[in-house]
C-alpha positions in Angstrom: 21.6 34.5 13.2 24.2 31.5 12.3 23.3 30.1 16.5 19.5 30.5 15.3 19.7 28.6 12.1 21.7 25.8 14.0 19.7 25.3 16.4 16.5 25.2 14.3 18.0 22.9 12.4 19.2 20.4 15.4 15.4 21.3 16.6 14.3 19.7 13.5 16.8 16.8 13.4 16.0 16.0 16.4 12.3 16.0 16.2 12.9 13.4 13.1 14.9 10.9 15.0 12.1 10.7 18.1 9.7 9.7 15.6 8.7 5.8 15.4 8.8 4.7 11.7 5.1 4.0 11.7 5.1 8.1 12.2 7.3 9.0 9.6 5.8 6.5 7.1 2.6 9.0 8.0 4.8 12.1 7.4 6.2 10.7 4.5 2.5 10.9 2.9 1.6 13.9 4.3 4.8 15.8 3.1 3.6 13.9 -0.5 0.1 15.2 -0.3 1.1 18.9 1.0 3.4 19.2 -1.7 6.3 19.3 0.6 9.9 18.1 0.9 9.6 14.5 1.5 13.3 13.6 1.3 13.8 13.6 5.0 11.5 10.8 5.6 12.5 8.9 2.9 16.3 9.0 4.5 15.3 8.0 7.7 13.2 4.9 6.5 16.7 4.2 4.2 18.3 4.3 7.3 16.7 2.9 10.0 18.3 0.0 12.5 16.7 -3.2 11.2 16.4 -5.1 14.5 14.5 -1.6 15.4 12.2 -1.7 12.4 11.2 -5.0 13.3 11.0 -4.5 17.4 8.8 -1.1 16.5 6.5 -2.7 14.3 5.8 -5.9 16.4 1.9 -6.4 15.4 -0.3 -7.0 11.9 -2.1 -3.6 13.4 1.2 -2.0 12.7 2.8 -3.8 10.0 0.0 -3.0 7.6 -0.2 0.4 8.2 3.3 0.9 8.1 4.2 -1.0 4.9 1.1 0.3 3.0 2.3 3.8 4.4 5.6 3.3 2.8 4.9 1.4 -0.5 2.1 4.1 -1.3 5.0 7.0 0.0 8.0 5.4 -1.9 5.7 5.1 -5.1 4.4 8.8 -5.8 8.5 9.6 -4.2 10.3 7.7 -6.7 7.7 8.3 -9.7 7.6 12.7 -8.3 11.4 12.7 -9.3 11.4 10.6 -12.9 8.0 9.8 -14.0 9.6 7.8 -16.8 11.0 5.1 -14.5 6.8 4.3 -15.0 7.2 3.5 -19.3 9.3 -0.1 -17.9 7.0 -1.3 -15.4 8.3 -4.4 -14.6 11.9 -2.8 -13.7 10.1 -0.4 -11.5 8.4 -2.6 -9.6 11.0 -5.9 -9.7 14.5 -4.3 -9.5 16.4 -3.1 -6.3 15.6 0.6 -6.5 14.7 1.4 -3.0 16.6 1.5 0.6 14.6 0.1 3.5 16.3 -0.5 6.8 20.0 -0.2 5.3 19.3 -2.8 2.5 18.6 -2.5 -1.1 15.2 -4.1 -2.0 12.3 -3.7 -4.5 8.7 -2.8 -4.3 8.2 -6.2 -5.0 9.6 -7.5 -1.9 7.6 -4.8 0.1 3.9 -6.2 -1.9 4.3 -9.8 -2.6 7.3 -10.1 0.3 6.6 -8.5 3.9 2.6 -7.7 2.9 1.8 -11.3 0.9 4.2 -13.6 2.8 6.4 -14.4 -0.1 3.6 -15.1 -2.4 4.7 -15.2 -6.1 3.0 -11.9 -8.1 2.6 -14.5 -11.2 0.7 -17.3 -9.1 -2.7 -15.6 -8.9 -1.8 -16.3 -5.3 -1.5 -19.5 -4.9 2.1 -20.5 -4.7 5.1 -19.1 -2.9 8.3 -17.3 -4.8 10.9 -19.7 -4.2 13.5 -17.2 -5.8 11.9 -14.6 -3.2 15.3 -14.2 -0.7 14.9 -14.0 3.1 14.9 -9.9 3.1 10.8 -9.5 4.1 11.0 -12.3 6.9 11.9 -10.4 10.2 9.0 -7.5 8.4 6.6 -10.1 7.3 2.9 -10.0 8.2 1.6 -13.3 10.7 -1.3 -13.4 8.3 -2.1 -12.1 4.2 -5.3 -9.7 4.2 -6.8 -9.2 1.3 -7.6 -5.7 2.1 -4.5 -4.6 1.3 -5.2 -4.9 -2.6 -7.6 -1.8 -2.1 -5.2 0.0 -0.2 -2.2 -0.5 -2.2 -1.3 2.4 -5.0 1.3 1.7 -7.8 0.7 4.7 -9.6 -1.4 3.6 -12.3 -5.3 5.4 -12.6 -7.0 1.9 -11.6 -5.4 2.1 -8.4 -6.8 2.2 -5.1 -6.7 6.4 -4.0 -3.9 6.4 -1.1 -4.9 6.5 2.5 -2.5 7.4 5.4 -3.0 4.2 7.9 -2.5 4.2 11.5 -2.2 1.3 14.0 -5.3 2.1 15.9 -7.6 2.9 13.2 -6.1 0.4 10.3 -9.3 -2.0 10.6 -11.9 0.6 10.2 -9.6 2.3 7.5 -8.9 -1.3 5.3 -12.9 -1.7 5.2 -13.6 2.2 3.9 -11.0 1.5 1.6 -12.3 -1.7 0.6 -16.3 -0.4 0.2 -15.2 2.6 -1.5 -12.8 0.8 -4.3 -15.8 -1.6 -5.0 -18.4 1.0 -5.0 -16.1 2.0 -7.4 -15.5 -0.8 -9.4 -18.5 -3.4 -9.1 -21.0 -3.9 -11.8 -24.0 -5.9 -11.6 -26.3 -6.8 -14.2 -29.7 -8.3 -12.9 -31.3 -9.2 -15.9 -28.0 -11.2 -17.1 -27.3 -12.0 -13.6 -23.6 -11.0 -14.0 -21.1 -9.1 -12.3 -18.0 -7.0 -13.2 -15.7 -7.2 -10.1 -12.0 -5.5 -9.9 -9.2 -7.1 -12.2 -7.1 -7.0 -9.1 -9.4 -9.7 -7.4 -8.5 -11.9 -11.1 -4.4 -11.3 -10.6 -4.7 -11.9 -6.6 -7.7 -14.6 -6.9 -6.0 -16.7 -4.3 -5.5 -13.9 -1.5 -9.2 -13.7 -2.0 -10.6 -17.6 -1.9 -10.7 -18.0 -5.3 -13.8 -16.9 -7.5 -16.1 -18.3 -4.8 -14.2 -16.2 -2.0 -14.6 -13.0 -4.2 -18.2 -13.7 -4.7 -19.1 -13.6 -1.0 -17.2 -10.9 -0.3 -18.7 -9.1 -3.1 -22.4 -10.5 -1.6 -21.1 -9.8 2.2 -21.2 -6.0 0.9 -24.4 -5.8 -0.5 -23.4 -5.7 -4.2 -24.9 -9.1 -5.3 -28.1 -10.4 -3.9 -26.4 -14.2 -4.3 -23.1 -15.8 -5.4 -25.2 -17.5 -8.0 -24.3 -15.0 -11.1 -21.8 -15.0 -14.0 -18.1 -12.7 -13.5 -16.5 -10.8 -15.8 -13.4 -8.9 -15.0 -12.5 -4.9 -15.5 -9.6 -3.6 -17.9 -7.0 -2.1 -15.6 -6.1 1.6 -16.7 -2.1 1.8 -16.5 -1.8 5.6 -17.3 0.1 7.1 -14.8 -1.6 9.0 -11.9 1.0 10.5 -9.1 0.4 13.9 -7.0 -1.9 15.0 -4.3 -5.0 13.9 -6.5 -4.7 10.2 -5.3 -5.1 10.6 -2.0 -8.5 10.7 -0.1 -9.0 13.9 0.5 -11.5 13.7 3.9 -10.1 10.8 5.8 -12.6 10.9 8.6 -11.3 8.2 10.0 -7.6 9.1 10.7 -9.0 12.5 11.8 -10.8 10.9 14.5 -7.4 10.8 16.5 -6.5 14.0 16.2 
């Protein structure tokens, strides 16, 4: 019985360390959305190689999906064990409370750092942080997508629902997630010729093109028959929202692969 518990558990350990960390960023959400032990993923991410990290996730294809993956993982993870971390936002999302790669670093430098390119969160986009640090540079995107702002969960009930990306799929996966938030959020008056659009396309105007860019996407998608129109911005719901009920529950696009 003691050989048979030993080796299931070298079985196991095992199986963990011949994952890539775009995988266990994957089973770090599913373990989340299963209501299962998620600890195990979290300690590999905490402990990965850096020069690995970096060699592994060598594309945008996989640097989205991976970094999404583990902000959206690390999120529901940290807010799972003390909710109440959530009542000081700013802390929560500025200070060094997560382990990535053997350093200590913030969910900050995982958004605005590796996944904005250094972009200052109080710029509207516009500016680089040039108290930002080097940590996010080996990590960082070749190029900001805007996507990512309807991908991207922080716990609060405005959020984005959570999606587990993959490398192959991640393009098809940012545009669901993208029409679906909208579908969600949009609001357009005819008479007044005015539309309500997402407050995080007011906070990250920049990412998007300014007002103008936001408009065509928003026309692009079929929501606005012209850019010509007045914009007014949503309220953004803060109450906390963590378990399995953030994630999409049919991902018929990931399930493709399998």
């Amino acid at each position: 019985m003691k050989f048979l518990t030993s080796l299931i558990a070298f079985t196991l350990s095992f199986n963990l360390s011949a994952q890539s960390y775009l995988q266990t960023s994957q089973n770090l959400l599913r373990a989340l959305k299963n209501g299962q032990d998620a600890s195990p993923f979290v300690r590999i991410i905490a402990d990965a190689n850096p020069q690995e990290l970096a060699a592994q996730i060598d594309t945008d294809q996989k640097r989205l999906a991976f970094w999404i993956n583990l902000y959206n993982g690390l999120i529901q993870y940290k807010l799972k064990q003390n909710p109440g971390l959530y009542e000081e936002r700013g802390d929560f999302f500025g200070d060094d409370i997560l382990t990535v790669a053997r350093s200590s670093v913030s969910f900050d430098n995982i958004e605005h750092g590796v996944l904005r390119r250094g972009t200052s969160k109080y710029s509207y986009g516009y500016f680089k942080n040039p108290f930002g640090g080097d940590w996010h540079k080996p990590y960082m995107v070749d190029e900001i997508d805007w996507r990512i702002h309807f991908a991207l969960n922080c716990g609060a009930s405005s959020c984005p629902p959570v999606r587990i990306y993959d490398e192959a799929t991640i393009n098809s996966q940012l545009n669901e997630s993208t029409q679906q938030y909208l579908q969600s959020q949009v609001r357009y008056n005819a008479d007044e010729k005015q539309v309500h659009l997402p407050k995080l396309m007011d906070w990250f105007s920049g990412d998007f093109g300014g007002e103008d860019g936001a408009l065509e996407i928003i026309k692009n998608r079929g929501f606005i028959p012209s850019t010509k129109v007045s914009v007014d911005y949503n309220d953004y719901n803060w109450t906390l929202k963590i378990g399995p009920g953030v994630f999409y529950q049919n991902d018929w696009i990931l399930a493709q692969l399998r």
